[in-house]
C-alpha positions in Angstrom: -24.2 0.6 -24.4 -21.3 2.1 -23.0 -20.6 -0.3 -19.8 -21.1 -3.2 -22.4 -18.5 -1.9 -24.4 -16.0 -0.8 -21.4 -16.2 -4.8 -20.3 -15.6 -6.1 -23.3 -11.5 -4.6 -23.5 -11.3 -4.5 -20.1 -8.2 -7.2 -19.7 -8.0 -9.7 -17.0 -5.7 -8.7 -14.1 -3.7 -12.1 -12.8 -3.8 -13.5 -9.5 -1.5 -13.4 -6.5 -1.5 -15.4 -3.0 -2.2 -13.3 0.0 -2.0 -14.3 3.3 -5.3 -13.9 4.8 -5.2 -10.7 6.7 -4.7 -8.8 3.6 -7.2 -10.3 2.0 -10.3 -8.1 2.8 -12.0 -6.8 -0.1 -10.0 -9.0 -2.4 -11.5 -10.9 -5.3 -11.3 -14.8 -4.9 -9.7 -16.2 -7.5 -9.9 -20.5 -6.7 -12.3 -22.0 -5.0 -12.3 -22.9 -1.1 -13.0 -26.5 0.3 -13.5 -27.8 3.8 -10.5 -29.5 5.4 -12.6 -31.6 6.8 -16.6 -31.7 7.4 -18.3 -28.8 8.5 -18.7 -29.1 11.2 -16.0 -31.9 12.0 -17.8 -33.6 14.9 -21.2 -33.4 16.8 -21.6 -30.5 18.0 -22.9 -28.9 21.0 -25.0 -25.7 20.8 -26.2 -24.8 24.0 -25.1 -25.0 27.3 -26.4 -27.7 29.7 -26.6 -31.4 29.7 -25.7 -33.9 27.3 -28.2 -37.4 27.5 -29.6 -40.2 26.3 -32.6 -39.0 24.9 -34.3 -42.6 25.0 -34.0 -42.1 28.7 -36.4 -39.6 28.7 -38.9 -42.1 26.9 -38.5 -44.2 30.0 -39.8 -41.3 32.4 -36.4 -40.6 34.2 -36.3 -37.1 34.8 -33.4 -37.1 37.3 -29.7 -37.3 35.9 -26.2 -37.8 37.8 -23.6 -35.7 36.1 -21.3 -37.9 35.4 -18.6 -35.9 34.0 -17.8 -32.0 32.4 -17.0 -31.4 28.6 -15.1 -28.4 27.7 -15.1 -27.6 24.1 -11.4 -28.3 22.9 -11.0 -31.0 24.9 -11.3 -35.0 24.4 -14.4 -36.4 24.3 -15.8 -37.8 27.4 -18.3 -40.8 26.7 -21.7 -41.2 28.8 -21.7 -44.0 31.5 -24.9 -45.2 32.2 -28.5 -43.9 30.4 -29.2 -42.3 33.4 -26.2 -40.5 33.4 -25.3 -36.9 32.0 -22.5 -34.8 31.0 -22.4 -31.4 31.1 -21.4 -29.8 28.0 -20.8 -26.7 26.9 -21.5 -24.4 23.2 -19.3 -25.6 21.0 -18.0 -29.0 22.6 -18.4 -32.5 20.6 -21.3 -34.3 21.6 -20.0 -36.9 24.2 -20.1 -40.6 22.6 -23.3 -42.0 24.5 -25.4 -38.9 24.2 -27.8 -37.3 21.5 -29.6 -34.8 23.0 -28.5 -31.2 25.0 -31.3 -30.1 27.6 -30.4 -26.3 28.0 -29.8 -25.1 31.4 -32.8 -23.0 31.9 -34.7 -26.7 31.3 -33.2 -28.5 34.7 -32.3 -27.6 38.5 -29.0 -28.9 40.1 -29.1 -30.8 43.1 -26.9 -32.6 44.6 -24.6 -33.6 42.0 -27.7 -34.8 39.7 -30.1 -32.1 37.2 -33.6 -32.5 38.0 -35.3 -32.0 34.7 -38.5 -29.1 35.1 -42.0 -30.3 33.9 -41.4 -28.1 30.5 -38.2 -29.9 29.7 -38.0 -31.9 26.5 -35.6 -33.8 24.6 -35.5 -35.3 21.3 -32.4 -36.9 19.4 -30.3 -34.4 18.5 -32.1 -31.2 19.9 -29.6 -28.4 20.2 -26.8 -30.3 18.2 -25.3 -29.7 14.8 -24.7 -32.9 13.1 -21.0 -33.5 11.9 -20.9 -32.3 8.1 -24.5 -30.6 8.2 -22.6 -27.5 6.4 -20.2 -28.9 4.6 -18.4 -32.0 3.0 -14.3 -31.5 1.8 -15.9 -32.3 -1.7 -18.4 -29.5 -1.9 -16.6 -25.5 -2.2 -17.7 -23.4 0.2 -17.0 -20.4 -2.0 -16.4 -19.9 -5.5 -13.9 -17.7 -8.0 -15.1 -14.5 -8.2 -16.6 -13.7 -4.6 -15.6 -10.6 -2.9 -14.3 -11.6 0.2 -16.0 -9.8 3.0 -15.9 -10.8 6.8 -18.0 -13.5 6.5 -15.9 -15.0 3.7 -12.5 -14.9 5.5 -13.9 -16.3 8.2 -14.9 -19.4 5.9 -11.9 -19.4 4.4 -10.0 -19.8 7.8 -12.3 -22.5 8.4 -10.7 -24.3 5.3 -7.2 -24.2 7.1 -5.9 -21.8 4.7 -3.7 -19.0 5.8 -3.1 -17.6 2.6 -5.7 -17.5 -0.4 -5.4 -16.6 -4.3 -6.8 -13.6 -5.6 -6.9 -11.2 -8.0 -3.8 -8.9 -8.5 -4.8 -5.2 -7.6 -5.3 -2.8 -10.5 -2.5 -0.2 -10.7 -4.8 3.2 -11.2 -3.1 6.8 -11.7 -5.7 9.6 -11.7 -4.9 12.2 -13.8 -6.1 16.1 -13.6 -5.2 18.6 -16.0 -5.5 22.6 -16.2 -3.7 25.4 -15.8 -6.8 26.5 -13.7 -6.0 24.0 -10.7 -4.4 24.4 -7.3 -3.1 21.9 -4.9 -5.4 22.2 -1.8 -3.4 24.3 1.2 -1.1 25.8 -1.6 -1.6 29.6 -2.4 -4.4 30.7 -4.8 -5.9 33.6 -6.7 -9.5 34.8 -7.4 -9.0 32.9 -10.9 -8.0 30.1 -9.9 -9.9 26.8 -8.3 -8.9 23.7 -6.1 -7.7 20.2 -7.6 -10.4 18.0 -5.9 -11.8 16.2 -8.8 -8.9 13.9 -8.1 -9.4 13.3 -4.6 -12.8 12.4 -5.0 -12.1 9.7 -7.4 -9.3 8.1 -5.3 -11.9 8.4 -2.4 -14.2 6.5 -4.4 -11.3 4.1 -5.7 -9.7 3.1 -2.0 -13.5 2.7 -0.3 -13.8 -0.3 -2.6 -10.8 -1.5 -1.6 -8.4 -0.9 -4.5 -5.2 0.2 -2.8 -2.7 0.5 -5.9 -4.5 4.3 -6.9 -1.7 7.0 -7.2 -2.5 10.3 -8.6 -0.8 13.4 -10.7 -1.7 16.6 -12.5 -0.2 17.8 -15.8 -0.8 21.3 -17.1 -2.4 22.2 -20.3 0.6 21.6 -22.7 0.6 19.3 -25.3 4.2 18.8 -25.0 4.3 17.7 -21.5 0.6 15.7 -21.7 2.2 13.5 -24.2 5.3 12.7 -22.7 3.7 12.4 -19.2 1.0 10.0 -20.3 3.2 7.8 -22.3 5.0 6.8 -19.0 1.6 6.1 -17.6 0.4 4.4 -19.9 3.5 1.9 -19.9 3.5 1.5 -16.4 -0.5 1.6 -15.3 -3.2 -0.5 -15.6 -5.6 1.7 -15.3 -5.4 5.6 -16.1 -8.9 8.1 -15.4 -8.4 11.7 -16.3 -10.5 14.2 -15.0 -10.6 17.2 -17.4 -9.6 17.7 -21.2 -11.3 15.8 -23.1 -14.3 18.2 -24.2 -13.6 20.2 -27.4 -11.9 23.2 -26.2 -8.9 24.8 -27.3 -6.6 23.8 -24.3 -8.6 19.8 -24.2 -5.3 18.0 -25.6 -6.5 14.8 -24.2 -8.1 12.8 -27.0 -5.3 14.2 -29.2 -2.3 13.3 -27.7 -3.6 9.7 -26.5 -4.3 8.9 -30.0 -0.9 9.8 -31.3 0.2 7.9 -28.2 -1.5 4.6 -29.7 -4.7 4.5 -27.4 -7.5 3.2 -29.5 -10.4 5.2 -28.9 -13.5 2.6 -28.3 -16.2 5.4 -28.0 -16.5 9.5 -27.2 -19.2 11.0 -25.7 -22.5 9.3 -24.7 -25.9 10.8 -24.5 -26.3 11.1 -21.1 -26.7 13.9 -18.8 -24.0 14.8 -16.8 -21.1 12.9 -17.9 -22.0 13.8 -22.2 -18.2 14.5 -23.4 -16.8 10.9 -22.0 -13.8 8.6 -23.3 -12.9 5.5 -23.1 -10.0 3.5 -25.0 -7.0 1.1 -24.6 -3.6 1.0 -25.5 -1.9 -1.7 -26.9 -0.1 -2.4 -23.4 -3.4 -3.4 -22.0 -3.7 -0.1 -20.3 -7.4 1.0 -20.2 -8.2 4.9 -20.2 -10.8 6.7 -18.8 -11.2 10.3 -20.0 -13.7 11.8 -17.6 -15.7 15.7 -18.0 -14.1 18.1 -15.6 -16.8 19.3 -14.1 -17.2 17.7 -10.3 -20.8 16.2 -10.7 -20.2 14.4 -14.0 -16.3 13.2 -12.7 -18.1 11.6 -9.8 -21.4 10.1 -11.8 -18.9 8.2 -14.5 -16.5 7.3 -12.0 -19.4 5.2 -10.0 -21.3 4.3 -13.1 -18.5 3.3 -15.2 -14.7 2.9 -14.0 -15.8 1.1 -10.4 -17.5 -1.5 -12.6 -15.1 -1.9 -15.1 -12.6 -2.2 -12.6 -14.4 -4.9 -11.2 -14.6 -6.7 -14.0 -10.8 -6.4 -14.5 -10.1 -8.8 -11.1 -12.8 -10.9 -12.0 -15.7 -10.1 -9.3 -19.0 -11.4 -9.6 -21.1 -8.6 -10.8 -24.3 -7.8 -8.9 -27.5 -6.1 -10.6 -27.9 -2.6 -9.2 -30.5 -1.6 -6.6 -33.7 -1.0 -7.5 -35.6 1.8 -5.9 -38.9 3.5 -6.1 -38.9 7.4 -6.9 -40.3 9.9 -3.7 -41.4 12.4 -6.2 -42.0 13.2 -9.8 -39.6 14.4 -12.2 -39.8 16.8 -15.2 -38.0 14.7 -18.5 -35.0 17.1 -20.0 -35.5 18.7 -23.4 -33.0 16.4 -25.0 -33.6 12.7 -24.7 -30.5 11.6 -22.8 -30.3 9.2 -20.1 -30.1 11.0 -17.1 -28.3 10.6 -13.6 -30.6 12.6 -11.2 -28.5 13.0 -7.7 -31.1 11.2 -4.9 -31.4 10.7 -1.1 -32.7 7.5 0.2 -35.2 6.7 3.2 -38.1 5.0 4.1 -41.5 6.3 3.4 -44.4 5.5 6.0 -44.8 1.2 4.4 -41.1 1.2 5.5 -40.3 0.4 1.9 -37.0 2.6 0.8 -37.7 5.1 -1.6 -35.4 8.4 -3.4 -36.0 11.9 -3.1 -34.7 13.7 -6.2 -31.8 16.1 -4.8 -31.1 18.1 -8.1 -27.6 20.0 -7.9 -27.5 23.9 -8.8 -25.2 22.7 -12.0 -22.4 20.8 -12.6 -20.3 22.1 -10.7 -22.0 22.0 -7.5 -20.2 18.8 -5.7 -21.4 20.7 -2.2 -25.0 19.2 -3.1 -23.9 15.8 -3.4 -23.1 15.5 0.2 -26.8 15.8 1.2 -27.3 12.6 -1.4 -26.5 8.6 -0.8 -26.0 8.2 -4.9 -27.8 9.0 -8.1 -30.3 6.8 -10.0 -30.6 6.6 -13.5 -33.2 7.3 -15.6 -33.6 6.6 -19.5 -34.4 8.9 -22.1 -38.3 9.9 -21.8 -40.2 12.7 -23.0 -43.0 13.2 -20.7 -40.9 12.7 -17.2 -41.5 10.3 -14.8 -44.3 9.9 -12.4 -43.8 9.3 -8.3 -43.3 5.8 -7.7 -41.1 5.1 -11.0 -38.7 2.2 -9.9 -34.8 3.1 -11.7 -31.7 1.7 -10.4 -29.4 3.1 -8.1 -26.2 4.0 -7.4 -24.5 4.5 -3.7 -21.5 7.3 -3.8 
């Protein structure tokens, strides 16, 4: 399998300490423990009154606020058991108390909160006990998470203003032919736009890999192999869009060999994406030798160098999404496994399902902005009926 075998040379990237507004989208790389418990005291959840809840058991339903606690502030303890504090969300439970009765639950009067008939209390409603999250020996997250909102917020929660994780993954993307123009630079009727390249950066950067630089080398042998020898010396990562097929000008898998790059496969029966390569140098530096045409740069890009990548800094790998097939599709004359371009809604159960969005061709990238991803079916003869479960890919 090709994705097996990209994993298995992909090398480790090292770790770094960031401080914790850089850190979004960053793989953890050491795991995060609470400063303290979590949370560190009592605490109150609701605004209202903090009381004795054993004084409800003696039928008093009136209470004399005693006393206000602010959250932030020192704990104020309850006087007497017919006494009450007011507290509000987030405050530690006053020493005394073990119950919150939520405002909606009593009336003010006078200084004292006249419970309603509905009000109840038991010990501890509306409080969070102190450590009910977390204990200081317990992680709350582990090498290899992705951290996301949620997860710099619990690692701020640790005290930590700085956190290890992976080091980012030096990229270069790499188009070659004579056939390419810069976009906003002048061009002729034979000619066509560079934006292989920008796609793939597009892709790189909305996963959050910020080190991805790009350049474009012309078909000569000459200047391929003196151009990719820098890169290969100085990147940890280098995709090529373009040259590696078997044409007369595709120098690629050439001039990479005679640079030292061993070459781990070439080609793989699928459909688009057939004339793919993948090796790696002795530096470390992997290389990704991608068809030229737009649909099959994207389709490996997604299936193969975003994964691999992620391997490199060490992320916990999740098992792609599974979705159910809108419609039938007709099996290919060759049995190769098959990325088929799909949208994704919900069909009248609610349940999500993919409507088959088949480009014109290869090169016809303007159809994959009406998709959310491809799935990806396996070799089969006789198609593949409506309702056929594959896994997914999001662009």
């Amino acid at each position: 399998m090709a994705q097996a075998a990209i994993d298995a040379r992909m090398p480790p990237l090292a770790s770094q300490e960031r401080p914790l507004e850089e850190c979004i989208g960053q793989t953890l790389r050491e795991a995060v423990f609470p400063e303290r418990d979590n949370p560190p005291f009592d605490r109150v959840c609701m605004d209202g009154i903090a009381i004795d809840s054993r004084a409800l058991a003696r039928g008093i339903r009136s209470f004399g606020i005693q006393a206000t606690q602010a959250a932030g502030a020192p704990p104020v303890e309850l006087l007497s058991v017919d006494g009450a504090v007011e507290v509000m969300t987030g405050a530690v439970l006053p020493p005394g108390t073990d119950c919150v009765i939520p405002q909606e639950d009593y009336v003010e009067v006078d200084g004292a909160a006249r419970l309603k008939e509905q009000a109840t209390g038991a010990a501890y409603r509306n409080v969070q006990r102190r450590g009910e999250d977390g204990r200081p020996d317990v992680a709350m997250l582990e090498a290899g998470v992705r951290l996301g909102a949620a997860e710099i917020a619990v690692v701020a929660s640790a005290g930590l203003a700085g956190v290890r994780v992976s080091r980012q993954p030096r990229c270069m993307v790499i188009s070659t032919g004579d056939e390419l123009v810069e976009p906003g630079r002048p061009i002729t009727a034979y000619q066509v736009r560079r934006s292989n390249v920008f796609s793939i950066v597009a892709a790189l950067r909305d996963r959050h890999f910020e080190m991805v630089r790009n350049d474009h080398i012309a078909d000569d042998e000459t200047l391929l192999r003196e151009r990719l020898s820098a890169h290969l010396c100085s990147q940890d990562v280098l995709i090529l869009s373009g040259g590696v097929s078997k044409g007369k000008f595709d120098f690629v898998p050439k001039v990479l060999k005679e640079l030292g790059v061993q070459e781990i496969f070439y080609q793989v029966a699928q459909r688009p994406g057939m004339p793919m390569w993948f090796g790696v140098h002795p530096s470390g530096c992997a290389v990704f030798g991608l068809p030229g045409n737009p649909v099959a740069t994207l389709v490996c890009v997604i299936r193969y160098v975003i994964p691999a990548m992620i391997t490199a800094v060490g992320t916990r790998q999740r098992a792609p999404e599974r979705i159910a097939l809108a419609a039938p599709v007709a099996a290919g004359r060759v049995p190769y496994t098959y990325f088929l371009p799909v949208s994704v809604h919900f069909d009248d159960a609610g349940l999500p399902c993919a409507t088959p969005r088949r480009p014109n061709g290869p090169g016809d990238f303007l159809a994959l902005t009406h998709t959310d991803g491809f799935v990806e079916l396996p070799p089969k003869s006789d198609g593949f009926a409506q309702g056929f479960v594959a896994d997914l890919y999001r662009w």
